[in-house]
Structure formats: C-alpha cells, structure tokens
C-alpha positions as CSV (number, residue, x, y, z in Angstrom):
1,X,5.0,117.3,-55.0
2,X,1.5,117.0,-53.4
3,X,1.2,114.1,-51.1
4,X,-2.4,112.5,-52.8
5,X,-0.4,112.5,-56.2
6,X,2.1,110.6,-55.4
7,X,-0.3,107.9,-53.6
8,X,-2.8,107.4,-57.0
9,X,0.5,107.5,-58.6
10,X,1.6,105.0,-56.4
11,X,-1.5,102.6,-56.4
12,X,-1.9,103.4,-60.2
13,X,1.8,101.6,-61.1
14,X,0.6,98.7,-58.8
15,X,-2.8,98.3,-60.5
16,X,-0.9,98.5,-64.4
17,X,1.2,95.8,-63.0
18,X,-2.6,93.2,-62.8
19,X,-2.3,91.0,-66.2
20,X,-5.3,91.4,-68.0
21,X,-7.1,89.8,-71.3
22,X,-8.3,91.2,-74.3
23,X,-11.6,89.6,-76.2
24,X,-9.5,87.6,-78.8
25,X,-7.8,85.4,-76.0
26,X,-4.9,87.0,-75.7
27,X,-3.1,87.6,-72.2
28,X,-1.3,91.0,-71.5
29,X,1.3,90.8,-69.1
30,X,3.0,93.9,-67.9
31,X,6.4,94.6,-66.4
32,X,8.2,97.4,-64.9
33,X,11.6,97.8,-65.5
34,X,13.4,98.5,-62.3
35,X,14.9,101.6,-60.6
36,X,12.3,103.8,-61.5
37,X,11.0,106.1,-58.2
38,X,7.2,107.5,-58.3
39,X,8.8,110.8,-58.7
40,X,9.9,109.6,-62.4
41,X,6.6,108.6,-63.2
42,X,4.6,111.5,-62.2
43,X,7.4,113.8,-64.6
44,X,6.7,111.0,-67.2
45,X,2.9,111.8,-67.1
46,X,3.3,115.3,-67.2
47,X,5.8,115.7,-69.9
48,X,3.6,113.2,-71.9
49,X,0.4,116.0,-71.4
50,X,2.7,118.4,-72.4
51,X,2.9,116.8,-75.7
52,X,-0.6,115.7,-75.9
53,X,-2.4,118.5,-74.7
54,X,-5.5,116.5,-76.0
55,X,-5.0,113.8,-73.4
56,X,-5.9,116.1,-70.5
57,X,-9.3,115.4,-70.9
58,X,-9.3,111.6,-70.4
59,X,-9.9,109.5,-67.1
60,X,-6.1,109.8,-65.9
61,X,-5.6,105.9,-65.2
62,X,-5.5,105.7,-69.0
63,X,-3.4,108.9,-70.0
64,X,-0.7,107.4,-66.8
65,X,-0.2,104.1,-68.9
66,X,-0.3,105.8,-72.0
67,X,2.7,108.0,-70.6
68,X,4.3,105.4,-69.0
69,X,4.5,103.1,-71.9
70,X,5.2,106.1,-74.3
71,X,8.5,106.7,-72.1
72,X,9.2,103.1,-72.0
73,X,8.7,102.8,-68.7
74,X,6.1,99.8,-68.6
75,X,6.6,97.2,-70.8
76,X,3.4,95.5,-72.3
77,X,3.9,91.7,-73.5
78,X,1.2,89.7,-74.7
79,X,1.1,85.5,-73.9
80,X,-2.0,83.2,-75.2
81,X,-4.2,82.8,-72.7
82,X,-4.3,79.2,-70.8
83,X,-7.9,77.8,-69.8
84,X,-8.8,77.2,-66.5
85,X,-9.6,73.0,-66.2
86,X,-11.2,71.6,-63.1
87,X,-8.9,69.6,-61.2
C-alpha cells in the first residue's frame, strides 16, 4: 500500500468526521464506528470503484465518503441546527 494513500486516507476520515450544515438548517453530524484500520477504508473505496466504475472520475474526497457510507462505515445523522446568541 503506498505510503501517500494511506495519509489523504488518513486526513480524509478525519476531515468526514467535521459536522457540517446544509442550506435548510439542518446540522449533519458524522460518526465513525470503531475498530476500523485505514487499511479497511482504502479496500472500502476501491471495491466501491469497482462497482461504480463511473465514480472514478469525481474529486476523490467525495467518491471516499460515498464508499465509506455505502459500506456502512460512516454513519451520517442529521440534528437541527442551534443559533449562535451573544452572551
């Protein structure tokens, strides 16, 4: 397995693990079941190109949570989104 792979795989399960928020207010909150190894997610993303061959020509940070969530491995809940209020 080449070394650079496993580091964007690396940094990419860190970065899918940021909440985020889509335009209607609504707050997406991943999680990451445990005792999954990088090695896991890399065969995750490639089996997952296997069977969408027409995936391999997307930015790769989107194909890796596609796979990833496809194979159950991240877990993508949704929670309103609170506003911020000056103290």
């Amino acid at each position: 397995m080449k070394l650079y792979c496993v580091g964007y795989v690396e940094a990419s399960v860190w970065l899918s693990l940021l909440p985020t928020a889509d335009g209607d207010g609504t707050r997406i909150v991943p999680e990451l079941p445990e005792g999954y190894t990088f090695e896991q997610f890399i065969k995750a993303f490639l089996v997952y190109l296997d069977q969408h061959p027409e995936e391999e020509q997307h930015p790769a940070q989107g194909v890796l949570l596609k796979a990833w969530v496809d194979h159950k491995m991240l877990i993508l809940k949704t929670k309103p989104c609170q506003e911020l209020r000056p103290r």
